[in-house]
C-alpha positions in Angstrom: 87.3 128.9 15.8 88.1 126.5 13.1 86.5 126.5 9.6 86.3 123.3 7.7 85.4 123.2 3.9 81.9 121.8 3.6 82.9 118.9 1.3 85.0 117.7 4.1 82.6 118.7 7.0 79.9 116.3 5.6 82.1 113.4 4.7 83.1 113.9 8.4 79.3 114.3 9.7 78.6 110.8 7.3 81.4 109.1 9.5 79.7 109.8 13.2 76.2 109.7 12.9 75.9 105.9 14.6 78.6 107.0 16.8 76.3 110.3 17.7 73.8 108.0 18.1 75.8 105.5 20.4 76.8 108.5 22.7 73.5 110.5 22.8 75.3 113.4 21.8 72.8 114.5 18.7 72.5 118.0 18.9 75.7 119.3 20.9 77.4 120.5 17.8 77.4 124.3 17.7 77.3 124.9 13.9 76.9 128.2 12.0 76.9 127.9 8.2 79.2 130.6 6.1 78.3 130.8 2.2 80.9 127.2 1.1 82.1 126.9 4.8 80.9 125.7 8.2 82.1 127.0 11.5 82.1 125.1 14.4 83.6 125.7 17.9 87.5 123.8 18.1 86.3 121.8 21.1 83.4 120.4 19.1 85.7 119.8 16.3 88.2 117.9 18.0 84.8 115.7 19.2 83.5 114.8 16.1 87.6 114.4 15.0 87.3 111.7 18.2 84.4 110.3 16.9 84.7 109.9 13.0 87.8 107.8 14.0 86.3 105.6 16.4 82.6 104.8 14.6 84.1 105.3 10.8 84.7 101.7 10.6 81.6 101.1 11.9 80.0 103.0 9.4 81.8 101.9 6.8 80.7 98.4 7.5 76.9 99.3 7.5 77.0 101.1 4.4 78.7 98.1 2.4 75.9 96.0 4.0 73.4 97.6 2.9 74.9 98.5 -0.5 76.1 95.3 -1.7 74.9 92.3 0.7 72.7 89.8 -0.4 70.2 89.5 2.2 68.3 93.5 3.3 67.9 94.2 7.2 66.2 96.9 8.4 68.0 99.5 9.6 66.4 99.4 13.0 67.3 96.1 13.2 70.8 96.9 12.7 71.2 99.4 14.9 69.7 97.4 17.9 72.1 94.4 16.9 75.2 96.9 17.3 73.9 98.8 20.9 73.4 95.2 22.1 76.6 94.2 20.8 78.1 97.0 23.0 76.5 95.4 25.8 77.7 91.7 24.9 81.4 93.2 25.2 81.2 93.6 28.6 80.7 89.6 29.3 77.7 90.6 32.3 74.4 88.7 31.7 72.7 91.6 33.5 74.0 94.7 31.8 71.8 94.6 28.7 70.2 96.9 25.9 66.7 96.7 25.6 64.2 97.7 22.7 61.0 99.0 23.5 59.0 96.2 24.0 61.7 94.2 25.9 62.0 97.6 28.1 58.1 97.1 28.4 58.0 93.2 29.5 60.7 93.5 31.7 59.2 97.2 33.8 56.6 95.0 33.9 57.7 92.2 35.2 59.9 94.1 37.5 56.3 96.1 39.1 54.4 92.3 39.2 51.6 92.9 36.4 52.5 90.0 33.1 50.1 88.0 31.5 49.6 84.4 32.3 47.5 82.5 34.7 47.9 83.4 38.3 50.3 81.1 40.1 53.8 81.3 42.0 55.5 77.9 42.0 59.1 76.4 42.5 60.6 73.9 40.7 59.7 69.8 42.5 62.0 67.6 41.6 63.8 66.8 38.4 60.9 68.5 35.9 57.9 69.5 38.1 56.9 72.4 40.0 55.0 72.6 43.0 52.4 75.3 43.1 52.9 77.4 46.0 50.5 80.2 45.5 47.3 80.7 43.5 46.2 83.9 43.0 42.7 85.4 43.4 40.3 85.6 40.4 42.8 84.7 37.9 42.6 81.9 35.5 44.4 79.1 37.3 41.6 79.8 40.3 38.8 79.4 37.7 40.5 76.0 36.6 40.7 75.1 39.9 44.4 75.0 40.8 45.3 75.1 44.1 48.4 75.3 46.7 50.3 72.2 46.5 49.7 70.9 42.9 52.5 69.9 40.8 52.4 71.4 37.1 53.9 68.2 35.2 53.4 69.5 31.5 52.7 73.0 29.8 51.1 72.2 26.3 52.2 68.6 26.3 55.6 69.3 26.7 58.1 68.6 30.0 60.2 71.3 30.7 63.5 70.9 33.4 63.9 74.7 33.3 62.0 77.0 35.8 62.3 79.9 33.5 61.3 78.1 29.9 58.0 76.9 31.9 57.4 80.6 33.0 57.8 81.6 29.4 55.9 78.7 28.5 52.9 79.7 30.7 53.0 83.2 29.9 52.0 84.9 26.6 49.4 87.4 25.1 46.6 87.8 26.7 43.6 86.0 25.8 45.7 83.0 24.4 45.2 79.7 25.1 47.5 77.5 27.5 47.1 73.8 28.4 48.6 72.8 31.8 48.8 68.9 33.0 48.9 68.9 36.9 48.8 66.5 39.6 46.9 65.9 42.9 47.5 63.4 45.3 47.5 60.5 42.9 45.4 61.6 39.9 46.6 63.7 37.2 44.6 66.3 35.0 45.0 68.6 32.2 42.8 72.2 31.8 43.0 74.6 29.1 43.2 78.1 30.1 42.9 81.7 28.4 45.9 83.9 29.7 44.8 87.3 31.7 46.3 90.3 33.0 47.8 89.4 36.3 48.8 91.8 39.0 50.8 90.1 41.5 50.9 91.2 44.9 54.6 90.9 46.4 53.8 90.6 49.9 51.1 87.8 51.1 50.4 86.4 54.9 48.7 84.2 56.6 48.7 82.8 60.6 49.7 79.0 60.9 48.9 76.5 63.1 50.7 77.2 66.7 49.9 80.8 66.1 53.1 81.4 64.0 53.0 84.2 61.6 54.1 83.9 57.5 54.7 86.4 55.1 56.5 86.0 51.5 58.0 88.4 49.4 57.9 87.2 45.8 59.4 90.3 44.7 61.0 93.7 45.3 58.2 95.8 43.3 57.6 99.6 43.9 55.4 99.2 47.0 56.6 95.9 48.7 57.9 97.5 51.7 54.5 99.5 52.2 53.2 96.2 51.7 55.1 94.2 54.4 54.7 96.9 57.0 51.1 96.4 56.5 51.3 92.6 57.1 54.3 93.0 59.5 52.3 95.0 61.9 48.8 93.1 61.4 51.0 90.0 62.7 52.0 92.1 65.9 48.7 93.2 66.2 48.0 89.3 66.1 49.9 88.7 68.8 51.9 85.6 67.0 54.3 83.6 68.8 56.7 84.1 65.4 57.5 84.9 61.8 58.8 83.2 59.0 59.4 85.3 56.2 59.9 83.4 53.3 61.9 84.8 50.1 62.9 82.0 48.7 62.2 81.8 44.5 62.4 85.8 45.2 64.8 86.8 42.2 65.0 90.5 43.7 64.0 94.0 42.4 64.2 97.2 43.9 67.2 97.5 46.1 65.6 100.0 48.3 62.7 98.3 48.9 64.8 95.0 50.3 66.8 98.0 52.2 63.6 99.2 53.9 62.1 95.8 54.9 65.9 95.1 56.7 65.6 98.3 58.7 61.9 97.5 59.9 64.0 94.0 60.8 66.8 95.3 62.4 67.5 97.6 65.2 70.6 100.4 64.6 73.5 98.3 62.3 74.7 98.3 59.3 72.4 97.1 56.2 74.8 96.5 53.7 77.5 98.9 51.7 77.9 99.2 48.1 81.1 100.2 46.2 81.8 101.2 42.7 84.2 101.0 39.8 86.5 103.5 41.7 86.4 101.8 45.1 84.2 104.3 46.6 81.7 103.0 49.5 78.1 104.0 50.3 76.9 102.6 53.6 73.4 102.2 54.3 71.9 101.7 57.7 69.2 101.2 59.7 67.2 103.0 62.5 67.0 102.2 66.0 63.4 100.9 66.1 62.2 97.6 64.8 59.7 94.8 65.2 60.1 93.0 68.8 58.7 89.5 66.8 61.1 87.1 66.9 61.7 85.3 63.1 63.0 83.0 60.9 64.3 83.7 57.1 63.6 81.1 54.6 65.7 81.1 51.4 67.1 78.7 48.8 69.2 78.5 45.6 66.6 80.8 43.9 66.7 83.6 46.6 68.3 86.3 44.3 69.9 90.1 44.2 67.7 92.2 46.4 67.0 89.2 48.5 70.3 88.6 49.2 71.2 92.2 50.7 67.7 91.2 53.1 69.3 88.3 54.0 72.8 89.0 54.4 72.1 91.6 56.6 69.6 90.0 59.0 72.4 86.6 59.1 75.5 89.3 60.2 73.4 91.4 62.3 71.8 88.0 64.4 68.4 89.6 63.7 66.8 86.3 63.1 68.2 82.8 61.7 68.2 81.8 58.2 67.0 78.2 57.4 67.2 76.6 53.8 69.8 76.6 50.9 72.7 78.6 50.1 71.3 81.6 48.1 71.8 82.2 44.1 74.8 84.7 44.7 74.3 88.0 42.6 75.5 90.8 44.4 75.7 93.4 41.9 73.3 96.4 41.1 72.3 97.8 37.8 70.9 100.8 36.9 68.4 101.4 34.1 67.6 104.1 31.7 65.4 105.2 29.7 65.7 106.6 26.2 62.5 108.7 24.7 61.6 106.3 22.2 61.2 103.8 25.2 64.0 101.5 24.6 66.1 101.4 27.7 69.4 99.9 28.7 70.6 97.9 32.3 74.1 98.6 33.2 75.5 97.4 36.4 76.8 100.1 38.4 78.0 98.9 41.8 78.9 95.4 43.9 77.5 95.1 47.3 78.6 93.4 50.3 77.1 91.7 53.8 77.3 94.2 56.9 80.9 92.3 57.7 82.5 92.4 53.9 81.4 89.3 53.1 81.2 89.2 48.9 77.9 87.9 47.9 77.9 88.2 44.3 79.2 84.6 42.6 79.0 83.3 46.2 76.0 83.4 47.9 74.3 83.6 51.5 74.5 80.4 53.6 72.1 79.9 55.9 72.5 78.7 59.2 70.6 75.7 58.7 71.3 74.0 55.9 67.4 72.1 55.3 66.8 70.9 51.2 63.5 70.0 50.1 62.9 66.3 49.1 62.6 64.9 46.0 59.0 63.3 45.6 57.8 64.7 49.1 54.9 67.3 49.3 56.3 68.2 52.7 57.9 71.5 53.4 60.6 70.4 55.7 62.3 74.4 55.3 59.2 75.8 56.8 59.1 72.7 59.1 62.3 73.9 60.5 61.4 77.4 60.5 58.6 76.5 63.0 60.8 74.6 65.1 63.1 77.3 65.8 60.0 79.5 66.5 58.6 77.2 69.0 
């Protein structure tokens, strides 16, 4: 045991309580108190030795802040500038610290259920998005929206960035948004009050030539349930095809992209992960699978999770992928959750195509290479798709 004079035990304690509180270690101290002295175990002394010289500077810094600056800052505020600093070190746009609310947009962003008004679009052009999916008894139904609009303006204002116009259609629910759209050759504006939408991932429907489509917006907690339910109502249909469609489909749940490949794919190799240290985790897929024959639609938008889906069908032949090379993030993060609700991303593993092929900066590249035309309302991807089929 070691016995430190309390003067100097508390200076020390003063010197680590934001590190403590970086390295979620409040409360692993063992201390027993002795009349003028404190006794601690030596291996928790030489930690808090560890941390008073790492975080002292750090604490030093806050306290002259807040004693002497000009301008006063909450110390919440502080403390969430310096865990997302921590994050900001590590020059990855996906590892991230997020405060309780953030933690709360994002899980629900990540399960489908935001507030907004009810539509799944892509961007058109230069600064309009086509509407590709209007979803039941929401808002933009009540305006009248429908499949095939193009959003021109959100409040008056043009937007050339398919992520500012989400953010721009989305807000607190029961707000007001104003959306200028156009069909065929006359253009309208509606004013809508933003709702609670729960957006299902997976959606089907037969197309002409008895061809089967389903789209996977997203990787949420139940979309594989989901597109087994669609996948075997389309066998049950007896279609001649399918064309899954995941393009715009930013990701989500890795596992849930793993389960749809293996419903895909006979006995192969899905994809394989492999972490800081070099280690590989395989995972693979059972024997059985759907007999339908399909074709994968993606595009420069087709994201993460998507990207293991299609990757895996492309080096396994399952089916052939027709569109635009994909977005090119092939790394995983992991997120926790601290009791207060703020959580934090970190990315924990890179994964890689069934052949080794690295996806992440890169991409998928289809095997026909089909883009969209500017100022055209036709879908020559899903044209192509279609072909193939027939």
């Amino acid at each position: 045991m070691i016995k430190i004079k309390k003067s100097r035990f508390v200076a020390i304690i003063a010197a680590v309580i934001i590190g403590t509180l970086l390295v979620a270690t409040a409360g692993f101290f063992a201390v027993a108190k002795i009349n003028d002295f404190t006794v601690v175990k030596a291996s928790s002394y030489e930690k808090m030795k560890t941390i008073s010289k790492d975080y002292s500077k750090l604490y030093a810094l806050q306290t002259e802040i807040n004693d002497n600056g000009l301008w006063k800052v909450s110390k919440a505020k502080q403390m969430n500038a310096i865990y997302k600093g921590l994050f900001n070190s590590l020059d990855d746009q996906y590892s991230t610290y997020m405060t309780k609310s953030e933690a709360e947009e994002w899980n629900s962003y990540v399960n489908g259920t935001f507030y907004g008004i009810g539509i799944s679009y892509e961007k058109y052009g230069k600064n309009k998005y086509i509407i590709r999916k209007v979803f039941s008894d929401s808002p933009a139904q009540s305006a009248g929206l429908k499949r095939g609009d193009v959003i021109l303006k959100v409040n008056g204002k043009v937007y050339t960035d398919v992520n500012k116009v989400k953010s721009a259609m989305r807000g607190k629910e029961g707000s007001k948004v104003k959306v200028t759209y156009s069909r065929k050759s006359a253009t309208k504006t509606v004013t809508m009050t933003r709702a609670e939408i729960t957006e299902d991932s997976v959606f089907s429907s037969v197309l002409k030539g008895n061809i089967g489509y389903i789209w996977i917006s997203s990787f949420s907690e139940n979309t594989a349930d989901e597109f087994k339910t669609e996948l075997k109502s389309m066998e049950n249909k007896n279609v001649k095809g399918l064309v899954i469609d995941i393009r715009q489909n930013g990701g989500g749940y890795t596992q849930q992209g793993i389960k749809i490949a293996d419903m895909l794919l006979p006995e192969c190799t899905i994809t394989y992960v492999k972490d800081r240290d070099g280690k590989k985790t395989y995972y693979n897929s059972k024997e059985s699978c759907t007999k339908l024959k399909y074709v994968l639609l993606v595009d420069k938008n087709t994201a993460s999770t998507s990207e293991i889906l299609a990757s895996a069908i492309k080096d396994n032949k399952g089916g052939k992928l027709v569109g635009t090379t994909t977005f090119g993030k092939g790394i995983i993060q992991e997120e926790y959750t601290f009791k207060d609700g703020s959580a934090f991303k970190l990315t924990i593993q890179q994964y890689f195509s069934p052949d080794g092929h690295k996806i992440h900066k890169i991409g998928v590249k289809p095997d026909y290479q089909v883009k969209l035309k500017s100022g055209s309302t036709t879908d020559y991807q899903l044209k192509k798709a279609i072909q193939l089929l027939k």
